[in-house]
NURO-315238 format. One record per residue (C-alpha): chain; residue in three letters; x, y, z. Coordinates in steps of 0.25 Angstrom, whole numbers, plus 5000, padded with zeros to 4 digits. Last residue first. Example, Ala and Ser with C-alpha at 12.3 -4.5 7.8 and 13.67 -1.06 7.14 Angstrom:
<pts>
  ch   aa    px    py    pz
   A  SER  5055  4996  5029
   A  ALA  5049  4982  5031
</pts>
This chain:
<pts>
  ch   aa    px    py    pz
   A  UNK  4580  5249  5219
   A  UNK  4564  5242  5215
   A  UNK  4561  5227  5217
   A  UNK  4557  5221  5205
   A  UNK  4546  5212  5210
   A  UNK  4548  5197  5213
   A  UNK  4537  5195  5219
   A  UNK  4523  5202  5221
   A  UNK  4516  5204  5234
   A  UNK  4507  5212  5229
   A  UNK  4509  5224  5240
   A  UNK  4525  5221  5238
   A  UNK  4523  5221  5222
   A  UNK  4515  5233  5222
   A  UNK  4525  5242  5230
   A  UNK  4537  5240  5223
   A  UNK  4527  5243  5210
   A  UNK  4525  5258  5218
   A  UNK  4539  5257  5221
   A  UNK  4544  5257  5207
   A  UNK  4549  5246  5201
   A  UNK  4560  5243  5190
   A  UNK  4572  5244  5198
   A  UNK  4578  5232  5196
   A  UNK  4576  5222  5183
   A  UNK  4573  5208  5187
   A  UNK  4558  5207  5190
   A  UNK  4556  5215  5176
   A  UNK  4548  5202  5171
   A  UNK  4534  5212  5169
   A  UNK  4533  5212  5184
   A  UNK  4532  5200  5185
   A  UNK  4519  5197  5193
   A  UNK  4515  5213  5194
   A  UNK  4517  5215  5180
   A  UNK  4510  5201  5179
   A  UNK  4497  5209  5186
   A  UNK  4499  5220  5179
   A  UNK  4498  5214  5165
   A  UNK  4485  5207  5169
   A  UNK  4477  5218  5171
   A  UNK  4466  5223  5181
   A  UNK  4457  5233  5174
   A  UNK  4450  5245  5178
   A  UNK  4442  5253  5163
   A  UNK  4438  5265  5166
   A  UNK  4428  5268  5152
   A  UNK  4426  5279  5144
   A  UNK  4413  5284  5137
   A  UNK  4408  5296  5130
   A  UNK  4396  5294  5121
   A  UNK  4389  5282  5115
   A  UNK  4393  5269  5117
   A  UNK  4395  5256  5110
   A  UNK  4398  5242  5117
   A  UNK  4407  5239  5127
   A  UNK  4416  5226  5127
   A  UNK  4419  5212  5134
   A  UNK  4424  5200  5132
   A  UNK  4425  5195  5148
   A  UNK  4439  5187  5152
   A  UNK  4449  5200  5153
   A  UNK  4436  5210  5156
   A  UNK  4433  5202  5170
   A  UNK  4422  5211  5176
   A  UNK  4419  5224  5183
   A  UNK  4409  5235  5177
   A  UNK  4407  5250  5179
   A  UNK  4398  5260  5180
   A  UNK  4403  5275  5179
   A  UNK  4396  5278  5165
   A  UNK  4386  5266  5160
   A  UNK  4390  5252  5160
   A  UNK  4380  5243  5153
   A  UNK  4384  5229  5154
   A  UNK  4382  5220  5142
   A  UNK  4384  5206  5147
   A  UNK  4384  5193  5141
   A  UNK  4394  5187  5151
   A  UNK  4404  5183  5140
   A  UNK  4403  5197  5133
   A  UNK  4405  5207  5143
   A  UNK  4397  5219  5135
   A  UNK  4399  5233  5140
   A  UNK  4390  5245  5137
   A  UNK  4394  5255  5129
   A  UNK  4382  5261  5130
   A  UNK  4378  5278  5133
   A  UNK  4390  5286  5136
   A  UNK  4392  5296  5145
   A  UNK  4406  5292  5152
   A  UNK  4411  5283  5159
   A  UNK  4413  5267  5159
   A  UNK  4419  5259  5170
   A  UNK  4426  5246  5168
   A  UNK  4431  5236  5178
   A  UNK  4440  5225  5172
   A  UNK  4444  5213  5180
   A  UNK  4454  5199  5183
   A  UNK  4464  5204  5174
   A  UNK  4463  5212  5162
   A  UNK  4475  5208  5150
   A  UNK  4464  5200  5143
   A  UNK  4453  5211  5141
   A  UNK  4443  5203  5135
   A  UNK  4436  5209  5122
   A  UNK  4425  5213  5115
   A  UNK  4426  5225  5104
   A  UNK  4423  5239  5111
   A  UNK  4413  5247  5108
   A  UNK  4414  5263  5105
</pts>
């Protein structure tokens, strides 16, 4: 199965992909470099997936792919935390502890 080309805009900064399985193809094209990496079982590749069009072309056999991304959405969550600053109550003690490692202000604070 291929995938049409795309950018993944809600990534931020980069995309690590690790494919498994036996499968032969399915390689991955990132268009604007020109490349057409092959990436067999257990391999993997790093790059910027919000700014490179990329997809995979077809395979045969079983695949799957472990797909690690950084995201945008969490990093304003953490900024604003979705506009919920005011409400009380709200975090737990694991986001508590988030926020103070980060250094992040104005964070809900819990009761």
């Amino acid at each position: 199965m291929a995938t049409w080309g795309h950018q993944d805009s809600k990534d931020l900064i980069l995309c690590k992909v690790i494919p498994v399985g036996t499968f032969t193809g399915g390689e991955l094209v990132v268009w604007e470099p020109g490349l057409v990496v092959e990436l067999p079982s257990g391999s993997d590749i790093v790059f910027s997936s919000w700014k490179i069009t990329h997809f995979n072309l077809d395979y045969v056999g079983e695949q799957a792919s472990l797909v690690l991304h950084t995201d945008k959405e969490m990093a304003r969550w953490v900024g604003d935390w979705n506009g919920v600053t005011h409400q009380t109550c709200l975090v737990l003690w694991t986001w508590r502890k988030l926020a103070d490692e980060t250094n992040v202000k104005n964070a809900p604070k819990i009761c």
